[in-house]
C-alpha positions in Angstrom: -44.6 21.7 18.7 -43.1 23.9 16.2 -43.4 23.5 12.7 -42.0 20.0 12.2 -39.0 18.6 10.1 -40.4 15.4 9.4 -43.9 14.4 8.8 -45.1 11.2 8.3 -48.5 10.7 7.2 -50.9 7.4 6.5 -47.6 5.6 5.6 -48.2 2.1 4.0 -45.0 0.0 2.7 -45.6 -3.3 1.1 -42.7 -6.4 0.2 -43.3 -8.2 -2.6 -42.9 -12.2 -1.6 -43.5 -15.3 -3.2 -46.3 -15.9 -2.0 -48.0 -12.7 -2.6 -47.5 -8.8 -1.2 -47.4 -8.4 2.5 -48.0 -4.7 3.7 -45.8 -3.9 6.6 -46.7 -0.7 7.6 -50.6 0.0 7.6 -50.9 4.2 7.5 -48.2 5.5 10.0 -48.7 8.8 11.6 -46.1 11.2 13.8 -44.2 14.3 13.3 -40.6 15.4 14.4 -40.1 18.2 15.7 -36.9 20.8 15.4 -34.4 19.4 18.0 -36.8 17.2 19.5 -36.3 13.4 20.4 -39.1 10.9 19.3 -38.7 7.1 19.9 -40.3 4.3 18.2 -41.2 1.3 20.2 -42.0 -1.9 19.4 -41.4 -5.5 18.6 -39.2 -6.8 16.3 -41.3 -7.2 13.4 -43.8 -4.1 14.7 -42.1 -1.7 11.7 -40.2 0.1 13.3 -36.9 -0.3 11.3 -38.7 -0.1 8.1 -40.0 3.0 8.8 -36.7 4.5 9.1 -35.9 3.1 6.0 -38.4 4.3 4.3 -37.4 8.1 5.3 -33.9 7.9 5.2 -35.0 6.1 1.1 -32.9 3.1 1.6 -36.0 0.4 1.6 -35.2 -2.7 0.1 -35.7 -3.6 -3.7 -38.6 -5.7 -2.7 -40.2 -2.8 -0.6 -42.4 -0.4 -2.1 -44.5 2.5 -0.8 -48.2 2.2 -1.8 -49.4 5.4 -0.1 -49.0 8.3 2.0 -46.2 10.9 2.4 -42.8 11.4 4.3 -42.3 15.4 4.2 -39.0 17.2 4.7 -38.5 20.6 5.7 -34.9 21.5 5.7 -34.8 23.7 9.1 -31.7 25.6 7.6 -32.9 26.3 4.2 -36.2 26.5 4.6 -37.2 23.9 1.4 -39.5 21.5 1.5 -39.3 18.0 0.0 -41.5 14.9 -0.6 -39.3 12.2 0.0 -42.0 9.5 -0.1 -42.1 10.6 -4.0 -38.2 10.3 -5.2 -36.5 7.1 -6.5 -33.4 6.1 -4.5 -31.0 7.1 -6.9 -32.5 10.8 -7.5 -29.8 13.5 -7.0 -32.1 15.6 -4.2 -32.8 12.5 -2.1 -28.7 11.5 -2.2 -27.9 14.9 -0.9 -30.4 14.6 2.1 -29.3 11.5 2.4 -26.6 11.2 4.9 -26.2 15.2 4.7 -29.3 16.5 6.1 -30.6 13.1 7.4 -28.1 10.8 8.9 -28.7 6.5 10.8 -27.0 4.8 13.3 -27.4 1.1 12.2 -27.8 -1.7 15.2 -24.3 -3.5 14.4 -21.4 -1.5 14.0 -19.3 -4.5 12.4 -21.8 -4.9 9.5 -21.8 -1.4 9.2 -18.2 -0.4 8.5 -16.4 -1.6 6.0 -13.6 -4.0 7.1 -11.4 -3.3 4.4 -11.0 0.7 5.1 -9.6 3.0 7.7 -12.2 5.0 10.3 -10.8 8.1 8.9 -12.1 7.2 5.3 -15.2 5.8 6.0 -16.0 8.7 8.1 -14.8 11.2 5.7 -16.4 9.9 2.5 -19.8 11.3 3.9 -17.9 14.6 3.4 -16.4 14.3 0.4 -20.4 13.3 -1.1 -21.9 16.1 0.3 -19.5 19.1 0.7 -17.0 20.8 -1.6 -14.1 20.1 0.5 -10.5 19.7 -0.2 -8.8 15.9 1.4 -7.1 17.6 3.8 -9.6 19.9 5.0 -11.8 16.6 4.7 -9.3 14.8 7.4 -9.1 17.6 9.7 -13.0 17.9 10.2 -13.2 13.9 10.9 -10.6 13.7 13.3 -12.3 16.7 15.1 -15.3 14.8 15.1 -13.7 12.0 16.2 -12.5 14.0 19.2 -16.4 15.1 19.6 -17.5 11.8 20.0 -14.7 10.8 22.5 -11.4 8.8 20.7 -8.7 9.1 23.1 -6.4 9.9 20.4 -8.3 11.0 17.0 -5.3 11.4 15.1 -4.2 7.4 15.3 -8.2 6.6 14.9 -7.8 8.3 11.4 -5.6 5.2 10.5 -7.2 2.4 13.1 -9.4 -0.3 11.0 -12.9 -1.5 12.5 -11.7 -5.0 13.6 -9.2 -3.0 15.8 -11.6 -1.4 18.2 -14.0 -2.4 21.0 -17.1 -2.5 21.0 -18.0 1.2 22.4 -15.3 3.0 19.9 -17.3 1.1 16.7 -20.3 2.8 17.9 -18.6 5.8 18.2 -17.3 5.6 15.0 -20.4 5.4 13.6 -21.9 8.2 15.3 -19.3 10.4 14.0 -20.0 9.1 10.7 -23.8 10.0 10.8 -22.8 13.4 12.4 -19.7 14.6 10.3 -22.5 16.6 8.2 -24.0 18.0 10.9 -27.7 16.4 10.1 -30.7 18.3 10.9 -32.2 14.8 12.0 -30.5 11.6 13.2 -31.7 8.2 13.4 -30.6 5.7 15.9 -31.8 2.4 15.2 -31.3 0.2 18.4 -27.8 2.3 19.0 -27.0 0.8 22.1 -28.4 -2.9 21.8 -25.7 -4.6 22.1 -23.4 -2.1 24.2 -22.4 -2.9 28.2 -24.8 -1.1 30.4 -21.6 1.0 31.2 -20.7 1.8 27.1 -24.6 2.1 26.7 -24.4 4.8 29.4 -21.8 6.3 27.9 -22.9 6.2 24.3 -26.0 8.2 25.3 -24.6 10.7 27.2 -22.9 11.5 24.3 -25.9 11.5 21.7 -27.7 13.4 24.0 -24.6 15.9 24.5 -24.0 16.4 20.9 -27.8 16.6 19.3 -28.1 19.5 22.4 -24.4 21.1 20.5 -25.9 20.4 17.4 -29.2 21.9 18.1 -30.5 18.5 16.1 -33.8 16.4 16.1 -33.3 13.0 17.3 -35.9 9.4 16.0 -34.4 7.0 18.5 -35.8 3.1 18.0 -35.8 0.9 20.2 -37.5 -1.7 22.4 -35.3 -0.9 25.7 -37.8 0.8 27.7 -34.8 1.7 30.0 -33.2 3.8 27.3 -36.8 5.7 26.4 -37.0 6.8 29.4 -33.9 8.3 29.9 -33.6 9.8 26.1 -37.7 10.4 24.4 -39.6 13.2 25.2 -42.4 11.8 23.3 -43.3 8.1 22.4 -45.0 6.3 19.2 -45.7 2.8 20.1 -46.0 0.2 16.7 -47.5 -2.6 16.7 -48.1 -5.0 13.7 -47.1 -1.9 11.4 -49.6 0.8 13.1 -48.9 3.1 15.6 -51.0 2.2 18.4 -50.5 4.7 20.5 -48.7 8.4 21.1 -47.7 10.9 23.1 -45.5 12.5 25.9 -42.8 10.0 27.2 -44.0 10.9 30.7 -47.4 10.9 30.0 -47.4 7.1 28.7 -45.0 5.6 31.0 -47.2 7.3 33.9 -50.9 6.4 32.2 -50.4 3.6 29.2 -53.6 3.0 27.8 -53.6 1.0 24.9 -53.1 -3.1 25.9 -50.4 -3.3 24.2 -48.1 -0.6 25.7 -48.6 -2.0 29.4 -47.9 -5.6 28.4 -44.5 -4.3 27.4 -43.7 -2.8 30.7 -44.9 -5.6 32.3 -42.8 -8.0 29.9 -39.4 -6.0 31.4 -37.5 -7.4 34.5 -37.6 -4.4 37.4 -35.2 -4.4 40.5 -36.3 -5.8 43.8 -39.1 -8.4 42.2 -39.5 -10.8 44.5 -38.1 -14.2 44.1 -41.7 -15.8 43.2 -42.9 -12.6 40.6 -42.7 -13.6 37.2 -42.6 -11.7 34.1 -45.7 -11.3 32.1 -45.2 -11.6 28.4 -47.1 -10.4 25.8 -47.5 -13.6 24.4 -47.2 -16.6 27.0 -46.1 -19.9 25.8 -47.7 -23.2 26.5 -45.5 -25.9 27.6 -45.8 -30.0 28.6 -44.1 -31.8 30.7 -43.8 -35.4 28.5 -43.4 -39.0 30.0 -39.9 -38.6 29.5 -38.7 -35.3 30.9 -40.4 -35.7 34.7 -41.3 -33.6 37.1 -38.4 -33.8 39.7 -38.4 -32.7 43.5 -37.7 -29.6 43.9 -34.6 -29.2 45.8 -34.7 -27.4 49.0 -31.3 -26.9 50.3 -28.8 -25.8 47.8 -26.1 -27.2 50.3 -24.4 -29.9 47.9 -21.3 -28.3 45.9 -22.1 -29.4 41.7 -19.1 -27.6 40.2 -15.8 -26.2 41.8 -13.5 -23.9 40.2 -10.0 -23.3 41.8 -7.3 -20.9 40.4 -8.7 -21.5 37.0 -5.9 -18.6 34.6 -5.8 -18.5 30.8 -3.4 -16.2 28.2 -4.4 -15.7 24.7 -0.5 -14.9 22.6 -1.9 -12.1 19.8 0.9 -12.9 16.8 1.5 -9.2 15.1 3.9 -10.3 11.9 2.7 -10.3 8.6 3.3 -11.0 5.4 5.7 -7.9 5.0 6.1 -7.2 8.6 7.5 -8.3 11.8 6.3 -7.0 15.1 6.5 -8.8 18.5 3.6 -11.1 19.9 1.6 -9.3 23.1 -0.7 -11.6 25.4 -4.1 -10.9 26.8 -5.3 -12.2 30.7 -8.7 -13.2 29.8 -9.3 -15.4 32.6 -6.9 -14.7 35.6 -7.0 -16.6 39.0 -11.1 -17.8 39.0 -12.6 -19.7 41.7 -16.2 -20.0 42.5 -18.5 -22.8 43.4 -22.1 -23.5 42.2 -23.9 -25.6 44.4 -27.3 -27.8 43.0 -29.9 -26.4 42.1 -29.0 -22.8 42.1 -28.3 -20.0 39.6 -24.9 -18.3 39.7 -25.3 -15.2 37.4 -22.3 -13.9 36.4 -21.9 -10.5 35.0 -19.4 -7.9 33.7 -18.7 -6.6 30.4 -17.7 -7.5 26.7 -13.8 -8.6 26.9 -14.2 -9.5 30.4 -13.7 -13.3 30.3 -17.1 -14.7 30.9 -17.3 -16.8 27.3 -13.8 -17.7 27.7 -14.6 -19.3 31.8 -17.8 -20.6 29.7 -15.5 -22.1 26.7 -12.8 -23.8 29.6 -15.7 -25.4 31.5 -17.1 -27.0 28.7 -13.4 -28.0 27.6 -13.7 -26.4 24.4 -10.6 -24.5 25.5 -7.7 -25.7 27.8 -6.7 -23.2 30.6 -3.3 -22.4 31.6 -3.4 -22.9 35.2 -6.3 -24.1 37.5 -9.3 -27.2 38.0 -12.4 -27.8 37.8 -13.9 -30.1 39.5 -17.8 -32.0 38.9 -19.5 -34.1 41.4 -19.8 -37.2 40.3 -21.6 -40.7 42.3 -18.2 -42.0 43.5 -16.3 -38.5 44.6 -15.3 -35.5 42.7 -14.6 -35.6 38.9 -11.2 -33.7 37.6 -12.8 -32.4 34.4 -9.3 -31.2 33.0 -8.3 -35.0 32.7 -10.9 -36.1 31.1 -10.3 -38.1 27.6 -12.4 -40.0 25.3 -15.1 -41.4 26.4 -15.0 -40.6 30.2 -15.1 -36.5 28.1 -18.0 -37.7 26.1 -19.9 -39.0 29.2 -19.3 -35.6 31.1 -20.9 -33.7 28.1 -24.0 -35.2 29.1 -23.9 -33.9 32.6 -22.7 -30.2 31.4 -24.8 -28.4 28.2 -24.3 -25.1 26.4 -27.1 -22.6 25.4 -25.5 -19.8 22.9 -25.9 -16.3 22.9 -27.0 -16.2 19.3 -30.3 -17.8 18.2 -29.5 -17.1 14.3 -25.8 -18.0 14.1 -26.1 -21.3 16.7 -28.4 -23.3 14.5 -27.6 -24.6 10.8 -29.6 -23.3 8.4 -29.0 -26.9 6.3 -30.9 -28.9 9.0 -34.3 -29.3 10.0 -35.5 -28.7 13.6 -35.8 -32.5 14.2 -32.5 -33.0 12.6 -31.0 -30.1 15.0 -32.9 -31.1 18.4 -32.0 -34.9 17.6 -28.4 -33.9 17.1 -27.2 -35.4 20.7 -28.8 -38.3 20.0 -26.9 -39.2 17.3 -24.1 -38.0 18.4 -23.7 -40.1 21.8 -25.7 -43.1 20.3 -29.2 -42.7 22.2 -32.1 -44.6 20.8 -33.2 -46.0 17.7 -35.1 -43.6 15.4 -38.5 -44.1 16.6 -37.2 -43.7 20.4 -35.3 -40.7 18.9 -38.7 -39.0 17.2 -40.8 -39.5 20.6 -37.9 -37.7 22.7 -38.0 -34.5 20.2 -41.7 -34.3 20.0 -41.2 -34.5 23.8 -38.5 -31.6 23.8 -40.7 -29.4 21.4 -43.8 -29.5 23.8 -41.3 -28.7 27.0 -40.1 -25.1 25.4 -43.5 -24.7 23.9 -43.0 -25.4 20.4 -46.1 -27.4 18.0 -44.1 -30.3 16.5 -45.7 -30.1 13.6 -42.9 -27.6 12.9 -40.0 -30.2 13.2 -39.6 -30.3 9.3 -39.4 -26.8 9.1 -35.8 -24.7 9.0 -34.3 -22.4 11.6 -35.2 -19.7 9.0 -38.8 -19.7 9.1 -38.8 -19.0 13.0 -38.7 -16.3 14.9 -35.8 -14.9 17.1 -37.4 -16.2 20.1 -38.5 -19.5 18.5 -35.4 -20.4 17.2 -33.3 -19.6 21.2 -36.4 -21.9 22.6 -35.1 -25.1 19.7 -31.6 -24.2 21.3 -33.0 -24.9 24.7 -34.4 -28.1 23.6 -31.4 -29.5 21.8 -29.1 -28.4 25.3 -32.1 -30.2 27.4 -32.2 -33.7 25.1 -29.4 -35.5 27.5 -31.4 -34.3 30.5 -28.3 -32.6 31.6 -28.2 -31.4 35.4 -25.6 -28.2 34.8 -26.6 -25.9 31.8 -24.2 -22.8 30.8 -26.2 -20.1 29.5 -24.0 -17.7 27.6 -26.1 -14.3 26.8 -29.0 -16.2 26.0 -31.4 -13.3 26.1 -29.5 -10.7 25.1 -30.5 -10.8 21.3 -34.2 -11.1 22.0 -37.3 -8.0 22.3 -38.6 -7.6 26.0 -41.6 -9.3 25.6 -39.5 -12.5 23.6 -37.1 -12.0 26.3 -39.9 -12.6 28.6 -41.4 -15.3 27.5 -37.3 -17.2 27.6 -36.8 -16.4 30.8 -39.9 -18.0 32.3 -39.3 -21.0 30.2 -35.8 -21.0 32.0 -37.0 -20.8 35.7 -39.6 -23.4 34.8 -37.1 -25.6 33.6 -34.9 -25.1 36.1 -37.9 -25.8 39.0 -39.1 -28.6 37.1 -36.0 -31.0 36.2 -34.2 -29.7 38.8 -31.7 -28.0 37.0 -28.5 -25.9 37.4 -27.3 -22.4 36.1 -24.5 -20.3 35.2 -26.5 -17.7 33.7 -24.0 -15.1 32.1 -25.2 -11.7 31.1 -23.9 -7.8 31.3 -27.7 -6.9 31.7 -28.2 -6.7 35.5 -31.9 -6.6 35.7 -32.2 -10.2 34.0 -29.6 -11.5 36.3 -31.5 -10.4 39.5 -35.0 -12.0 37.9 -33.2 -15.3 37.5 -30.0 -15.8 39.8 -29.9 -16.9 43.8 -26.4 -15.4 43.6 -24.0 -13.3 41.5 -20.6 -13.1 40.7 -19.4 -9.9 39.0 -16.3 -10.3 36.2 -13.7 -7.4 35.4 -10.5 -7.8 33.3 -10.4 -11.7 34.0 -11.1 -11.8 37.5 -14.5 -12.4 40.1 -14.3 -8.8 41.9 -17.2 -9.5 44.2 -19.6 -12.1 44.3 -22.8 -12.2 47.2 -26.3 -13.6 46.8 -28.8 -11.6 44.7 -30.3 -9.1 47.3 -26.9 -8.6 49.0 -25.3 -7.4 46.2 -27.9 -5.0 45.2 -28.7 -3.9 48.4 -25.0 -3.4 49.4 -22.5 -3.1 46.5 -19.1 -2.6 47.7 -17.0 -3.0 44.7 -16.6 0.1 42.7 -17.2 -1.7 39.1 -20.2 -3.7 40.7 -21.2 0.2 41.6 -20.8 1.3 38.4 -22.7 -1.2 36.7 -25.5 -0.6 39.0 -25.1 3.1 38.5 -25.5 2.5 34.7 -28.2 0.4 34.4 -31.8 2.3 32.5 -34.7 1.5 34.5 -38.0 2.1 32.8 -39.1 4.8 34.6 -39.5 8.3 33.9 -38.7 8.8 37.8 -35.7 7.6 37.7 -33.3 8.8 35.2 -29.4 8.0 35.0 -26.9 9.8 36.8 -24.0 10.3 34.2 -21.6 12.4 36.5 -22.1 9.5 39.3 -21.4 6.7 36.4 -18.1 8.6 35.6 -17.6 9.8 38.9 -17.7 6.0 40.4 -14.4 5.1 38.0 -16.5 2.8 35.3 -14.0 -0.4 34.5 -10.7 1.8 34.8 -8.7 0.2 38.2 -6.5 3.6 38.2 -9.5 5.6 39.4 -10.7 3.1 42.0 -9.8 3.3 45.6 -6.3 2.0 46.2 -8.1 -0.6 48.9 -9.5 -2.4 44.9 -6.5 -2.1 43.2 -4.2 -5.1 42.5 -1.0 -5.3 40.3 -1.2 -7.9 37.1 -0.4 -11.5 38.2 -1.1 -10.8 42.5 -2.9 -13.8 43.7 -6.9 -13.0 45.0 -7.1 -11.8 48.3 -10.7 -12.1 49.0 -12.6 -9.8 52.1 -15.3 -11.5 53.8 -18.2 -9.1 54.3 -20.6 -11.9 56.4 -24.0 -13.2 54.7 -21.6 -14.8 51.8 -20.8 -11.4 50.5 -17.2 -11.8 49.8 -15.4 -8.6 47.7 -11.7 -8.7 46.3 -10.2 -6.1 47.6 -6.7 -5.5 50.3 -7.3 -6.3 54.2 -7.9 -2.8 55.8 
């Protein structure tokens, strides 16, 4: 390696708490090279994110550094300067800051201001950094806008951040860190919670520009997938060290250090056998209680649970405001659905943000009425019309049909104690008297392999994965036979990740439950589901058990979403010409054989072994 732009030597960070200083990071050690691409991997919780802080100067005002050194050289002017040894606020650090050195933050939407335009937020970093005039300021952001991929830069200028998808916020945010043209960029998790499709997309494009840019690249993340395809060399933290480091290829080849192969182990590969499990870094011990037993496993999974038939919904988007009138548009988010899922199976169903999967989710669970279409549950005495459900005969179904959210943090009030939380549905149907109700949480606790002791403690002193385990107990108390699971890994580290998605087959072996597992992340889906329906625009384009699909897609979006997909493996990197080349989620580019007009009815080709694909009869 050349001379490096950033070294970081025996780094040690400490937050002052309550109880005391904690020291975070314990002497971190790596260099970045000129135009190279490092990536830090880890845990949440491993450093990795206060790290980057800590060079970019932006630690909190409880953080301190105690020791060590963060050394820039400027690859353009030649100066060197000890960041580690500036205040925030000192003139030299603001001008690296943002102009020389330049994040990506994880969430767009907390990132960008909601009450300003792309075009200024973008353009600020200009205006801070270089003696430009406003105009001259506008022209150079909507060219980078163009550089990062806006369809039409010019309108961007004046688009707000509530106004765009996903994808385009990340964008925006890239050309926000680039509009300076940094020497280094930082990316933390840049892509987490992207479609495999936008993620593919998004790092084409980093990897595009920082080769235009001739710029050095600290990428952190815990998606080995995304290493593989974007590090040439890895630093791998754990409990604020760096355990190990080196060439990417060399450690995804050869790990040595424990840790490092319990991660790759941790992530869900293709074509793992329906028995393999995951092998977290961290198993969890659960019990089985007196209440919650053991049921026969179910052999056959010949008897129909749920139907959906036809099942449409429109959403009316109001434009008038206080000052202005414009005319209403609608949406399709759900648009002719029928599946069934029969007992004791998984349907997985995947497709991308703005698809329709949480909307299906939100009409099965009644929380939202549909247009046109039913839904039928079968009940003891024939099949149950769920859309006519009132009252009580509603109340009753809830029982049968339980929700686990995509968000561990948001999902669970931060006013209530666990017990108060997991004993919710208790209360709320009328279950037990107090002392039944305390024996059934302490039950619940030991089935997702949480200590009870902790039932007077708040959602805020648990972990990520700790607090999507207490949402698995409170959707397990009324021992429902169908559970919805909406994302439920997708916020969660590999090894976390792990750990939930074991506790979910368990369950599902044990008490003889029922899934519709919805995810965009196709690797989880083919650990977990016996069969998969894939979602575009609002309607099931194909849908095939697990090994079919993968083994034969037909559909070009189910192609392009396997196309898209990073595995972790240095061996096999992603194709980006065949990801744009197989038409991604636009219909135009698709075959004419996939194309339907807005509001035909489903016409649905039967490819034999229950492979079914929505295309025109050839």
């Amino acid at each position: 390696m050349s001379e490096p732009i950033i070294s970081v030597r025996n780094l040690r960070v400490s937050f002052e708490m309550a109880t005391g200083e904690i020291e975070v990071l314990k002497g971190v050690d790596f260099d970045i090279g000129k135009a190279s691409t490092i990536a830090l991997v880890g845990e949440s919780g491993s450093g990795k994110s206060v790290t980057a802080q800590a060079i970019m100067g932006i630690l909190p005002s409880t953080a301190r550094i105690t020791s060590g050194e963060i050394t820039f050289r400027d690859p353009r002017s030649g100066s060197i300067t000890e960041i580690s040894a500036l205040s925030q606020d000192d003139p030299t650090l603001r001008k690296i800051r943002g102009g020389k050195i330049s994040i990506i933050f994880q969430e767009p939407m907390v990132a960008l201001s909601p009450l300003h335009t792309i075009g200024d937020q973008i353009s600020e970093a200009l205006f801070l950094h270089q003696e430009t005039s406003r105009s001259e300021g506008l022209s150079r952001t909507e060219a980078m806008l163009d550089l990062v991929g806006f369809p039409n830069p010019s309108q961007a200028l004046r688009t707000y951040p509530f106004e765009l998808s996903g994808g385009l916020r990340q964008r925006a945010m890239i050309a926000m860190a680039l509009v300076c043209r940094p020497a280094l960029l930082i990316a933390d998790e840049p892509t987490t919670a992207l479609d495999v499709t936008v993620q593919a997309q998004i790092l084409n494009l980093i990897r595009d520009l920082q080769h235009d840019l001739k710029m050095a690249l600290l990428l952190i993340t815990h998606d080995l997938g995304v290493v593989a395809n974007m590090a040439e060399e890895l630093v791998v933290m754990y409990h604020g060290k760096v355990v190990e480091s080196g060439s990417a290829k060399d450690l995804f080849e050869n790990p040595r250090h424990p840790y490092l192969s319990a991660l790759f182990k941790a992530v869900p590969r293709f074509g793992m056998d329906k028995d393999d499990r995951l092998v977290p870094v961290r198993p969890i011990d659960q019990k089985l209680g007196a209440h919650f037993q053991r049921k026969p496993a179910i052999k056959s999974q010949s008897s129909t649970l749920l139907t959906v038939n036809g099942l449409s919904k429109r959403f009316t988007i109001r434009s008038e405001g206080l000052l202005t009138k414009a005319p209403s548009t609608s949406i399709q988010a759900v648009d002719d659905v029928s599946f069934e899922i029969a007992q004791g199976e998984c349907l997985g169903l995947v497709g991308e943000s703005g698809c329709g999967k949480t909307t299906l989710s939100k009409m099965l669970m009644r929380a939202l009425s549909p247009d046109s279409g039913r839904i039928q549950y079968r009940g003891p005495d024939g099949p149950i019309d769920i859309l006519s459900l009132e009252g009580s005969d509603l109340m009753a179904m809830r029982k049968k049909m339980q929700l686990i959210f995509q968000d561990p943090f948001s999902s669970l009030s931060p006013r209530m104690t666990v017990f108060d939380i997991v004993r919710e549905p208790f209360v709320i149907h009328n279950e037990g008297d107090l002392e039944a109700q305390r024996d059934l949480v302490q039950e619940l606790m030991q089935l997702v392999g949480l200590d009870p002791r902790f039932l007077n403690r708040y959602p805020h002193s648990f972990s990520g994965g700790q607090r999507q385990r207490i949402s698995i107990a409170r959707a397990l108390a009324l021992q429902p036979e169908l559970l919805i699971c909406d994302e439920p890994v997708s916020a969660l580290d590999v090894s976390i990740q792990a750990q939930v998605l074991n506790l979910l087959k368990d369950l599902k072996n044990e008490l003889g439950l029922t899934y519709l597992f919805i995810s965009h992340n196709l690797a989880v889906i083919d650990y977990i589901a016996d069969r998969i329906a894939v979602m575009h625009r609002g309607r099931i384009v194909e849908i095939a058990p697990r090994s079919e699909l993968f083994s034969n897609p037909t559909h070009p979006y189910t192609q392009s979403l396997l196309h898209a997909v990073p595995h972790p493996d240095i061996a096999r990197p992603l194709d980006f010409n065949a990801i744009s080349a197989l038409g991604g989620n636009d219909p135009d580019r698709w075959p004419a054989v996939f194309r339907f007009e807005a509001g035909e009815s489903a016409k649905w080709i039967d490819l034999g072994n229950q492979h079914h694909v929505r295309a025109h009869a050839t």
